[in-house]
C-alpha positions as protocol buffer text, in pm:
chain_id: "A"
residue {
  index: 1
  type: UNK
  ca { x: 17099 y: 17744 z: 14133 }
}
residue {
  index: 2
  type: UNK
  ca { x: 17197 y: 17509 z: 14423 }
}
residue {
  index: 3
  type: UNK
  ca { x: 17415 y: 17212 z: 14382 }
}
residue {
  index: 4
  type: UNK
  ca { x: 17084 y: 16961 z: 14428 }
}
residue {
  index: 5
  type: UNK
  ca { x: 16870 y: 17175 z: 14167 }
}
residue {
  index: 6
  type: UNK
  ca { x: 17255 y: 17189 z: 13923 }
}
residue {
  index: 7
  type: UNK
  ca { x: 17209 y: 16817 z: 14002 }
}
residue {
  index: 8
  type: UNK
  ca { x: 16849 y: 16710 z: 13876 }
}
residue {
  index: 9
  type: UNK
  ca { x: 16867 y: 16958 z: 13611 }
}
residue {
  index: 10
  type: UNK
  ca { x: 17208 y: 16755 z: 13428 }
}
residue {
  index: 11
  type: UNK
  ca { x: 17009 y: 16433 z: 13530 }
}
residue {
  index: 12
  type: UNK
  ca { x: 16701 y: 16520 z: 13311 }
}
residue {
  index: 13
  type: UNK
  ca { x: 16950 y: 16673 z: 13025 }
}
residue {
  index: 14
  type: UNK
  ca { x: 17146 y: 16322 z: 13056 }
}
residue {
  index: 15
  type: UNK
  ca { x: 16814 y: 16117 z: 13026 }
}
residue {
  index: 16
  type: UNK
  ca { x: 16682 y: 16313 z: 12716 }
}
residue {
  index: 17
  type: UNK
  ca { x: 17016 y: 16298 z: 12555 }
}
residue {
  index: 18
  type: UNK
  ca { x: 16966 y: 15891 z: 12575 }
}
residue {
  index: 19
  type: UNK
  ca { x: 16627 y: 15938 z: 12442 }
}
residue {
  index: 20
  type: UNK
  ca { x: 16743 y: 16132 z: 12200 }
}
residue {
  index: 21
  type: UNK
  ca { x: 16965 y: 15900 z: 12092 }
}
residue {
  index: 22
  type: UNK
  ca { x: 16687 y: 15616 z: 12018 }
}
residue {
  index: 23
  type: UNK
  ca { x: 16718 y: 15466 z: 12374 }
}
residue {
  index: 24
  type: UNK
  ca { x: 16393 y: 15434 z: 12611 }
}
residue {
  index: 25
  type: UNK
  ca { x: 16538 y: 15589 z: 12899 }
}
residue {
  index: 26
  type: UNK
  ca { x: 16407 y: 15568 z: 13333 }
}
residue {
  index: 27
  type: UNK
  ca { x: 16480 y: 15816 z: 13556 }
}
residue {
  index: 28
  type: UNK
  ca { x: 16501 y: 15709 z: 13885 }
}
residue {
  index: 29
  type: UNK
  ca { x: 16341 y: 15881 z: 14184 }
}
residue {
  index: 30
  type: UNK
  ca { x: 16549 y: 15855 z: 14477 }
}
residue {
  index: 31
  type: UNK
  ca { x: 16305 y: 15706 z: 14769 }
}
residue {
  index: 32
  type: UNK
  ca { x: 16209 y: 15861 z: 15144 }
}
residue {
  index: 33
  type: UNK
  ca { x: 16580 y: 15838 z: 15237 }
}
residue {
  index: 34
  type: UNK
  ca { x: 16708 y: 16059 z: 14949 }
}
residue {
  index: 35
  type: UNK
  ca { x: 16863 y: 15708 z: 14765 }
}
residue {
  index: 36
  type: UNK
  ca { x: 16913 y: 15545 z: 14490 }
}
residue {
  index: 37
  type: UNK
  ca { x: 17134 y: 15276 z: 14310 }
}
residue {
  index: 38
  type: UNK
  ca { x: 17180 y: 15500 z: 13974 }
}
residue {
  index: 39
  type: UNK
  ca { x: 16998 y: 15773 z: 13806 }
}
residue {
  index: 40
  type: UNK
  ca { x: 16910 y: 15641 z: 13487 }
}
residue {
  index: 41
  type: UNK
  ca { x: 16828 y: 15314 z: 13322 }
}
residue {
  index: 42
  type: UNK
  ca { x: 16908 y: 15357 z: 12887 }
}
residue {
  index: 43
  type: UNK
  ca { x: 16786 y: 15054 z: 12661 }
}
residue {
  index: 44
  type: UNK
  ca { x: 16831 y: 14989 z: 12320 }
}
residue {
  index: 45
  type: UNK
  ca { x: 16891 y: 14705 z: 12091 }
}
residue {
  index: 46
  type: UNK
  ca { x: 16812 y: 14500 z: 12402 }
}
residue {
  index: 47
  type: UNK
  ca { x: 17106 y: 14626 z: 12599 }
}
residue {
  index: 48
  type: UNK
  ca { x: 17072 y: 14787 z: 12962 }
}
residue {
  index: 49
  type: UNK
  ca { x: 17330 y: 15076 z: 13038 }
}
residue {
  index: 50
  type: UNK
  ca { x: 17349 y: 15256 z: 13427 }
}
residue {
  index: 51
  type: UNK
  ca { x: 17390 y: 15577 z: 13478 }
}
residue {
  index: 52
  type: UNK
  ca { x: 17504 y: 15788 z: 13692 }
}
residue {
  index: 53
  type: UNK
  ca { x: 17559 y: 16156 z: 13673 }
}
residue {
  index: 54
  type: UNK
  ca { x: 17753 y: 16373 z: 13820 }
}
residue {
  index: 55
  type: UNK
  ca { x: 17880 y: 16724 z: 13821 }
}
residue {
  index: 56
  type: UNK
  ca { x: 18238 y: 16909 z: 13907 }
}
residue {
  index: 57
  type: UNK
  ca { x: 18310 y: 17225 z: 14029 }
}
residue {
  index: 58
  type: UNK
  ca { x: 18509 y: 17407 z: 13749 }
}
residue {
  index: 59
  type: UNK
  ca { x: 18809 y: 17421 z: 13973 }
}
residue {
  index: 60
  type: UNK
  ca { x: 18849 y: 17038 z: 13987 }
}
residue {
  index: 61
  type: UNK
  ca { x: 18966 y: 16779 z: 13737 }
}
residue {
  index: 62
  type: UNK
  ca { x: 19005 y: 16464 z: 13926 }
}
residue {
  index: 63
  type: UNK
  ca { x: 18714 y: 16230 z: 13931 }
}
residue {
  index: 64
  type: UNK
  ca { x: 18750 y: 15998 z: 14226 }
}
residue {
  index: 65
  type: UNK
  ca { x: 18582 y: 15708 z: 14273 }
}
residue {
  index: 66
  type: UNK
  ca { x: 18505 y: 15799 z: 14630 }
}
residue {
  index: 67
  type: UNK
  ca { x: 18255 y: 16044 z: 14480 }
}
residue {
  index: 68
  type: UNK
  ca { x: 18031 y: 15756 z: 14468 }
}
residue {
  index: 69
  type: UNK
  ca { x: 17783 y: 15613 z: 14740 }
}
residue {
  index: 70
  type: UNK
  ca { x: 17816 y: 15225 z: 14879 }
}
residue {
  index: 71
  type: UNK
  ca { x: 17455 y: 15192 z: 14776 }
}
residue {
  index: 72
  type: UNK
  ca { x: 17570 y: 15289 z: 14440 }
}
residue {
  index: 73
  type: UNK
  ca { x: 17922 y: 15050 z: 14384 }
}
residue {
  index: 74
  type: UNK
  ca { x: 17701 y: 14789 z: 14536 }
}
residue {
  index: 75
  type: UNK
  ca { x: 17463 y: 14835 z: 14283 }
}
residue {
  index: 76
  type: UNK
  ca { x: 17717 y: 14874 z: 13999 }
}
residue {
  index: 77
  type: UNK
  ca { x: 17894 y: 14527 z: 14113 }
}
residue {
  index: 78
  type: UNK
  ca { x: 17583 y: 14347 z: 14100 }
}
residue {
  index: 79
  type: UNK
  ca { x: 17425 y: 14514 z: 13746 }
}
residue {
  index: 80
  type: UNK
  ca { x: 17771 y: 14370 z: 13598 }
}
residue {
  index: 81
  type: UNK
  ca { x: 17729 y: 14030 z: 13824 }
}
residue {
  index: 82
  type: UNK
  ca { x: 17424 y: 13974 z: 13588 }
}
residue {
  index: 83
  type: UNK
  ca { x: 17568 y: 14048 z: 13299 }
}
residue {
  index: 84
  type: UNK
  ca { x: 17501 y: 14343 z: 13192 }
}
residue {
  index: 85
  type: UNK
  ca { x: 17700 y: 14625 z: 13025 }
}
residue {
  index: 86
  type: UNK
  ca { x: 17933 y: 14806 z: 13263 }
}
residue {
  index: 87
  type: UNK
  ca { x: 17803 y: 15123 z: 13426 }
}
residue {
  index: 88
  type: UNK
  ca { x: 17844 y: 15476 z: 13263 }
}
residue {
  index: 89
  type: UNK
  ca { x: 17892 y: 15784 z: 13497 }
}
residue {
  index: 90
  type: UNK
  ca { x: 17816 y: 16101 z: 13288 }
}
residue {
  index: 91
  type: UNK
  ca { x: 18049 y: 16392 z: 13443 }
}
residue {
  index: 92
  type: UNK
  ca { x: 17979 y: 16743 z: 13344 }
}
residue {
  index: 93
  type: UNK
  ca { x: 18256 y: 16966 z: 13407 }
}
residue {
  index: 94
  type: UNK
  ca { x: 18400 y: 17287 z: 13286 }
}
residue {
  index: 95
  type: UNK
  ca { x: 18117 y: 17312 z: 12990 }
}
residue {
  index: 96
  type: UNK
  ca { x: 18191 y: 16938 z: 12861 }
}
residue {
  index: 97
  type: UNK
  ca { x: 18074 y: 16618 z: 12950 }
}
residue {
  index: 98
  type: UNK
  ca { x: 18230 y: 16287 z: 12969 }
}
residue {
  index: 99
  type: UNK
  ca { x: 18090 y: 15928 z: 12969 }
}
residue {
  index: 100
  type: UNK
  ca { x: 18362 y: 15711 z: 13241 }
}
residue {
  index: 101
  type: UNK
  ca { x: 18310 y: 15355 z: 13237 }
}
residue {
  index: 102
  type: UNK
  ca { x: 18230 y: 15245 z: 13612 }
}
residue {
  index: 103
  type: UNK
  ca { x: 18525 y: 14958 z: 13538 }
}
residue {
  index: 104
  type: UNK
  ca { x: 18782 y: 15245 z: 13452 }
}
residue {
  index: 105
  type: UNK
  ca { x: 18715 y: 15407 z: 13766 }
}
residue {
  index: 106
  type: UNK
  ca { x: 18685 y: 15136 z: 14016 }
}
residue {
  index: 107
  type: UNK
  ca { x: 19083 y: 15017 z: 13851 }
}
residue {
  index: 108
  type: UNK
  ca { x: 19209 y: 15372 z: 13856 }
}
residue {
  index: 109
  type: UNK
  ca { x: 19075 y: 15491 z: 14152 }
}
residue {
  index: 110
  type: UNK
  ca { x: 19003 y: 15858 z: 14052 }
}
residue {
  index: 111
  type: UNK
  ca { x: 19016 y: 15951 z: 13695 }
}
residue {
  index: 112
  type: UNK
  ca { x: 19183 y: 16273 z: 13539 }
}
residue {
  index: 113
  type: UNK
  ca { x: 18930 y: 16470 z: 13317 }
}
residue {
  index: 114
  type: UNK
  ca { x: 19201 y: 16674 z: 13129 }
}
residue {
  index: 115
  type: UNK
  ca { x: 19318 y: 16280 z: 13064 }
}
residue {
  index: 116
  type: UNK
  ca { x: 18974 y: 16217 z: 12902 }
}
residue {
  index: 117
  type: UNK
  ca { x: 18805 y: 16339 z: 12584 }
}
residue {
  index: 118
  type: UNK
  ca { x: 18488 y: 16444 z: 12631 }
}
residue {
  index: 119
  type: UNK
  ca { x: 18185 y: 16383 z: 12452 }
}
residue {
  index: 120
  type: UNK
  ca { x: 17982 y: 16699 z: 12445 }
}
């Protein structure tokens, strides 16, 4: 499977795991130029969450925060401008996933995965 395929595929497992969960959950299309701010949009209990998802080779462990687009830390600045919850990027590595607040990242840089738990 190619990386883009590997990539839509953990999207739509991300979404239904939200749904699953008891939260009405978007998926958002990317538009003409191949796009987007986020890939998600969960609700519940009147609370927004964006998400993001991404996937690591096996070989690497560091998350950096330069593995997301402008489009996408400009959108993640101005979701928590208007005071929402901070942004969730959903990393899928090695078997395991782990939920990294957007805040976490955008401090740190780059996060370690073998310095997370994961969730899954």
């Amino acid at each position: 499977m190619n990386n883009k395929k590997l990539g839509t595929a953990f999207e739509r497992f991300v979404c239904a795991d939200f749904a699953h969960r008891g939260y009405w959950t978007h998926f958002i299309t990317p538009d003409m130029r191949g796009s987007q701010p986020f890939d998600i949009v969960a609700v519940k209990d009147n609370k927004a969450i964006a998400v993001e998802c991404k996937t690591l080779d096996a070989k690497e462990h560091i998350f950096p925060l330069t593995r997301l687009e402008e489009n996408q830390l400009m959108a993640f600045k101005r979701w928590m401008a208007c005071g929402n919850d901070t942004p969730i990027i959903v990393v899928s590595w090695r078997g395991k996933i782990y939920w990294l607040p957007f805040t976490a990242l955008q401090n740190e840089k780059r996060i370690d995965l073998n310095d997370v738990a994961s969730v899954g």
